[in-house]
C-alpha positions, 0 to 999 in steps of 0.5 A: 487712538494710538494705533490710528497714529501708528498706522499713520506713521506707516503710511508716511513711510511708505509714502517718502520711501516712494518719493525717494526710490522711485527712480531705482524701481524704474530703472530696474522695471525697464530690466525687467521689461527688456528682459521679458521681451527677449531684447538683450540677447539680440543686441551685439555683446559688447552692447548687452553687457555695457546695458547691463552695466548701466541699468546696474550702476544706476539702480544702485546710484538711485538707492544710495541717493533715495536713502541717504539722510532718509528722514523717518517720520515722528509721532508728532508729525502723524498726529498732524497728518491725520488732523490735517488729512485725515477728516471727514470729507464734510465742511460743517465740522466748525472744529479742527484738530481734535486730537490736539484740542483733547491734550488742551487743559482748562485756563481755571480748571477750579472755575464755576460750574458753568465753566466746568460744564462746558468744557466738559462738552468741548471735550465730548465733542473733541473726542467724538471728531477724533474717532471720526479721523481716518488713517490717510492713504499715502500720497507721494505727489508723484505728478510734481515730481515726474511731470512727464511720467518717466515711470510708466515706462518701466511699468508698460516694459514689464506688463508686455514683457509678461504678457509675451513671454509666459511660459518663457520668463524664466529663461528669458531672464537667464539669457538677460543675464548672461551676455554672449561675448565673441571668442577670439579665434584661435585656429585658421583652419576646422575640419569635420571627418565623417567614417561610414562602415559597410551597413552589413558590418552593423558599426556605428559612424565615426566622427574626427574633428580638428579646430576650434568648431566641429560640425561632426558630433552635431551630425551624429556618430560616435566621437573617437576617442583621443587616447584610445589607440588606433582608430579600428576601421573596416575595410571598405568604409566611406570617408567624406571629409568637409573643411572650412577656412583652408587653400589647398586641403588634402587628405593623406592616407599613411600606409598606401604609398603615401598618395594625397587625395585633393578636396573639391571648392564648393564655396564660401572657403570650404572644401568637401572629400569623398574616399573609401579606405582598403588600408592605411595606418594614419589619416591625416589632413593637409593644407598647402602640403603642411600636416593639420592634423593626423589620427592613427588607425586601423584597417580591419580586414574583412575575414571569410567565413569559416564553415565545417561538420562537427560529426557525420550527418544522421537521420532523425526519427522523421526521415530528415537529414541532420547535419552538425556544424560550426560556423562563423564569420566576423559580421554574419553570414549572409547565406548559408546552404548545403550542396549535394552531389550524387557521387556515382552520376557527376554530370548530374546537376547540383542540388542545394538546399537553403538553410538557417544562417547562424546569429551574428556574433556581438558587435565588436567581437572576432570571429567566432564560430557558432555551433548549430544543426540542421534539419532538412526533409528531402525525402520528396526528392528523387535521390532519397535513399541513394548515396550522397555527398554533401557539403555546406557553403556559407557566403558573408555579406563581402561576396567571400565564401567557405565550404567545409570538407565533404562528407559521403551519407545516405540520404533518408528515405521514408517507410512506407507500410502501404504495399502499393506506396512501397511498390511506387516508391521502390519504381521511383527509386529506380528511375531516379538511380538509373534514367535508362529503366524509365520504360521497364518502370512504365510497365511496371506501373501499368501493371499495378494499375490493372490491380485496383483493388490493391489501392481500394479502387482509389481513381486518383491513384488509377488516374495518376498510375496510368499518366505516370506510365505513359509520361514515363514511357514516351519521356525519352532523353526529356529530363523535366518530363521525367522528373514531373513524372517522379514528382507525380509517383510520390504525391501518389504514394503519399496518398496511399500511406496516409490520404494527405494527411503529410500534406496537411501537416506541411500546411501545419508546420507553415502556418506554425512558422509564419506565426512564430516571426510574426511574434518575434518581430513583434508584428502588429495584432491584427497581423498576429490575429490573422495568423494564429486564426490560419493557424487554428485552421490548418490545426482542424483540417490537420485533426480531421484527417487524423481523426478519419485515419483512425476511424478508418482502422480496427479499433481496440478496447479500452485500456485504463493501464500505464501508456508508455510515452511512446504511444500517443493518443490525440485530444484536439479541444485541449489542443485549441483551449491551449490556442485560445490561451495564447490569444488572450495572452498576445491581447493582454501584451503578454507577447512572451507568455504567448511565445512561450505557449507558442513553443509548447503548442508547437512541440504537441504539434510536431509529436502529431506530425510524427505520428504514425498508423499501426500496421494489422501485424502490430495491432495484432501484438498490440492486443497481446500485449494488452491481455499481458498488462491486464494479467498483471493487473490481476496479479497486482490486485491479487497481491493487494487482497493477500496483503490486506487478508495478512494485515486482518490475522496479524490484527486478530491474532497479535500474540504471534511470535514475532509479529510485528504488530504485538507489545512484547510483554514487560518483565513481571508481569501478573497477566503473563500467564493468562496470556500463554494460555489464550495464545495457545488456544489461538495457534490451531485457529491461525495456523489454518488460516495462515495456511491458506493464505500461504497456498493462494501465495504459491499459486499467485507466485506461479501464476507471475512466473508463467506470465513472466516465461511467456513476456521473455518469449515475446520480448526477449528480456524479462523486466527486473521489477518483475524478478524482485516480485516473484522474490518478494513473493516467494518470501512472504510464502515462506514466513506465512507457512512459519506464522509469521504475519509480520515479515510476510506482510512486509514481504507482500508489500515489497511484491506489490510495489514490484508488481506496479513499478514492473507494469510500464516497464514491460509495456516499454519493452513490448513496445520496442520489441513490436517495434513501435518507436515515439510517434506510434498511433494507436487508435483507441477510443478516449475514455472520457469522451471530449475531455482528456484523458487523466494524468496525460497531455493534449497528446494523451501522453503521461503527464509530470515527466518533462520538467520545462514548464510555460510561465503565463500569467495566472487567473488573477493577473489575467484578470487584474491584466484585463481590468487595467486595459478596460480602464485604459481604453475606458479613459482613452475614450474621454476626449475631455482629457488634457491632450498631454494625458490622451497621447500618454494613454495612447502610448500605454494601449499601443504596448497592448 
């Protein structure tokens, strides 16, 4: 029971707390709602504020009169209430206050028995109507003291308030709270500036502000710094200049006379400018001719370029024209380009050849100069092999052009080994040096078109023979008759040399090309797809003209000997398994992976470019060079059976003198005589042996010296690793005739180790010495079939001698790559998805 009366007295608490606060609750309800709906930040600030400073004011005067002299209810006063309010709802109960009744005491509490008796049932029936009393629900009697219900007011504010501004509330609340009050104005005038370089400059805009507003910033643009010096602006930027609240603006540029430059009215007070800055040193703006604001700054000319050789041009090991330089400008070179000039004809046209511009500098860097090399292959053209003058040009965005000194050069011209290529080319030649012998080269040309054997009976080069003759002949004073005529003899005599495969590989270094910008400018993977699938196709045609190139010539047996670097031998399906790698690498998003293939892949492709047939004089001394590797191989293996036959003695003889296979014996030892007496009965028996061994030595060791006298013969040189071996063996023959196993196996050792290091070495120099340079085709079959060949590259090239290696990924992160894109494709799919999460997976599989 007392814990009925306890929470009876909680319940009056609450009940008068309500009575005497209700006023403050609702006035801080219609804050809320107010605020909820957003309606204070639209009123005028002086209003917002003066609200706020009414609805604090009187929440605050409402709580000071609701608890002032608050009277807390007692013990005595809940046991009434829950007499009084808390009995059954039935009225049979003939009872009242029960909790009272109990505290009663009989009047004779010594009475009779029937007196006891019955007061003991009053107090049964007392006790069981209190348990039946309730703890009563707090009843404030709001409606006699709001008749009119001024509280719901604040109740509906704040239930709309939430309902309109979820999502928003607590914003909404900070704007309540914080009135925006009007500034005083403190300046007449604003102005916003706005400086635009030159788009080829790549500088960011520049903003200037003067007053109290700016609009500049808001705008875009870098601000300028207010104590960083001179404002550095390029020549040629455009100004446009908006000012507000002023008469008579102008804008002043120090430095040029000191013209002032009016703004045009376009209303409502303002004032707009449009100008281009050349120079000056101060900007500054005027109103009615008085100065309200200047900046002081910097006209930063725009520099020419600057363009010069760092050595002589030079031919490269493909008959392209090499040409060092350094070149720069301060915002990049637009065009950049080579002029050539024939020095013994100056009326002849100009020839000019685009070439790569050099990178930009850094932004904000002065001019630099960058150093580079260009390439070009100007062997089609009909000044090929002829003297020249040739000078580079580069022009900056500005319209300002450089050219650098000229330098004298021969321009390459290709070798042919065809005999009628050569013939063709030499007329060609000719007809370029000196027009006037076009007719001399007419009959020249008719007459090896009567020799079709010469060319295999070949009709398009008949057909393109006796064209060119008769173009060539009738052509006259007619220049582009003539120069389709030398454009036809060169397709001709690339036919001949090597039946289009030139042609193919130009369509190889295009498509090559092509595919690296798409990879750098990170074009879409479809555009990237369709390039590398062209890529693979000119890539095949590239390979089956080769292919029947080489099938075409004489073929040479096998050799499994050391291949110098110089020659090469081709493996297309190790080729397309690198190109089917750099698929995988640009479909996982590995696109710097796929570069970086790329940039392998396109070094085995040019070394195919470069590629070039054996003539029969060169296959011929190919062969001989091959039967000298394979006599050095059974020299080597000769020396490795001698060397093992000289390991066997020392081991079944080890009491030899000075082997170095024997314990010498300790000093006092009981067996030394026993062992005297064995070695003696050895030695005959050793003796003979080793004998032996020391004659096959001599005659391996002459057998290398011949080899040797015919490899100077052929080369001119003999290889030094070559000469150590001979030494090494002459030793071991020396120390095996005075029974020394030891030192002749030691010296048989060092002859073996020459013998293998001297085998590339003297195939290098065979190689130069037949002259064939890198890129020298030998058409040999592969040894393992489709496959590649063990130890070497695509190329069939030694592998382990370049130390650059392509980082990809490795098959676990492939395939940890590969599962991650599944899933997130997989989730993608899930249009269940929050759309927040869908837009988040599509960003991810875009970087895919």
């Amino acid at each position: 029971m007392p814990g009925r009366i306890l929470l009876t007295r909680a319940s009056l608490l609450a009940e008068r707390l309500w009575e005497r606060l209700w006023p403050a609750l609702t006035l801080a309800a219609v804050f809320f709602g107010l605020a909820f709906l957003d309606i204070l930040p639209r009123l005028p600030g002086w209003l917002h504020l003066g609200l706020l400073v009414a609805l604090a004011a009187g929440t605050l005067a409402a709580l000071v009169l609701g608890l002032r002299a608050f009277p807390w209810p007692s013990r005595h006063e809940a046991r009434t209430a829950l007499e009084t309010r808390g009995a059954p709802g039935d009225h049979r109960q003939p009872y009242h206050r029960p909790l009272t009744a109990l505290e009663d005491q009989p009047s004779r509490p010594h009475g009779d028995t029937l007196a006891a008796g019955l007061w003991e049932a009053h107090r049964a029936r007392m006790l069981a109507a209190a348990k039946r009393l309730s703890v009563p629900f707090p009843s404030p009697r709001m409606a006699s003291r709001d008749p009119v219900g001024v509280r719901a007011v604040g109740v509906l504010l704040v239930v709309v308030g939430v309902a309109i501004g979820w999502g928003d509330l607590g914003q909404r609340l900070e704007r309540a709270l914080n009135p925006t009050l009007p500034a005083p104005s403190t300046a007449p005038l604003t102005a916003d500036i706005w400086i635009t370089p030159p788009a080829y400059t790549g500088r960011a805009p520049l903003t200037l502000a003067a007053g109290t507003e700016s609009d500049a910033e808001a705008a875009g643009g870098v601000a300028a710094p207010q104590a960083a010096g001179p404002l550095r602006v390029p020549e040629g930027s455009a100004v446009v200049a908006l000012v507000h609240g002023a008469d008579d603006p102008a804008l002043r540029v120090d430095g040029t006379g000191g013209a002032t430059i009016p703004f045009e009215a376009i209303g409502d007070g303002s004032h707009r400018l449009e100008a281009e800055l050349t120079a000056g040193q101060r900007l500054a703006i005027l109103d009615d001719g008085d100065m309200v604001e200047s900046w002081p700054m910097t006209v930063v000319p725009d520099m020419p370029p600057t363009v010069r050789f760092t050595g002589p041009p030079e031919e490269t090991s493909r008959w392209r024209l090499r040409l060092p330089y350094a070149a720069g400008d301060d915002y990049g070179i637009e065009t950049f380009l080579v002029q050539i000039t024939r020095p013994d004809r100056p009326d002849a046209e100009t020839l000019e050849v685009d070439l790569a511009a050099p990178a930009p500098g850094p932004a904000d860097a002065e001019l630099v100069e960058q150093p580079g090399r260009a390439a070009i292959d100007l062997t089609p053209h009909p000044w090929a092999g002829l003297p020249v003058t040739v000078r580079l040009k580069a022009t900056d965005a500005a319209g300002q052009t450089a050219y650098s000194d000229p330098i004298d050069t021969l321009l390459p011209e290709r070798q042919f080994q065809h005999p009628v290529a050569r013939a063709i080319a030499a007329v060609r030649k000719e007809v370029a040096r000196d027009p006037d012998q076009a007719r001399d080269a007419a009959k020249v040309l008719d007459q090896i078109s009567r020799e079709p054997a010469r060319f295999s009976h070949d009709s398009v080069v008949f057909l393109g023979l006796r064209i060119a003759a008769d173009r060539l002949y009738h052509s006259g004073e007619d220049t582009a008759e003539r120069d389709g005529v030398l454009d036809l003899l060169w397709d001709l005599a690339i036919r001949l040399e090597d039946g289009g495969l030139t042609l193919a590989g130009r369509d190889l270094e295009r498509a090559e090309d092509a595919l690296r910008e798409a990879l750098e400018n990170d074009a879409p993977d479809a555009e990237v797809e369709r390039l590398m699938q062209e890529l693979q196709q000119a890539l095949q045609r590239f390979s089956e003209m080769m292919a029947e190139m080489m099938r075409d010539m004489p073929q040479m047996p096998p050799f499994d000997g050391p291949m110098p670097d110089t020659m090469q031998t081709l493996d297309p399906q190790a080729m397309q398994e690198m190109l089917d790698r750099m698929r995988e690498m640009n479909e996982l998003g590995a696109r710097d992976a796929a570069k970086a293939m790329l940039d392998e892949l396109s070094r085995m492709m040019e070394a195919m470019r470069n590629m070039r047939p054996m003539s029969p004089e060169q296959m011929q001394q190919m062969q001989q060079a091959q039967e000298m590797m394979r006599e050095l191989q059974d020299l080597a293996r000769e020396q490795e059976r001698l060397l093992e036959e000289t390991f066997r003695q020392s081991q079944q003889f080890p009491q030899s003198p000075l082997s170095p296979f024997q314990q010498p014996p300790m000093p006092g030892q009981q067996q030394q005589g026993q062992q005297q007496q064995g070695q003696q009965g050895q030695q005959g028996q050793q003796g003979e042996q080793e004998a032996l061994t020391a004659a096959e030595q001599e005659a391996l060791r002459k057998r290398l010296g011949d080899l040797m006298r015919r490899l100077g013969e052929m080369t001119g040189q003999v290889p030094e690793n070559l000469g150590d071996a001979e030494l090494a063996m002459r030793r071991a023959e020396d120390a095996l005739r005075g029974q020394q196993p030891g030192p002749a196996s030691q010296a048989q050792g060092e002859a073996l180790e020459a013998l293998r290091d001297g085998m590339g070495q003297s195939m290098q120099q065979m190689m130069q010495a037949m002259g064939m340079g890198q890129g020298m085709m030998m058409p040999m079959p592969m040894p393992m079939g489709r496959g590649q060949m063990p130890g070497r590259d695509p190329l069939g090239r030694q592998q382990g001698m370049d130390p650059d290696t392509v980082e990809v990924p490795t098959e676990p992160e492939e395939k940890r790559a590969r599962e991650l894109l599944e899933e997130l494709r997989r989730r993608a799919s899930e249009r269940d998805r929050p759309a927040d999460e869908l837009d988040y997976l599509r960003r991810l599989l875009r970087q895919f």
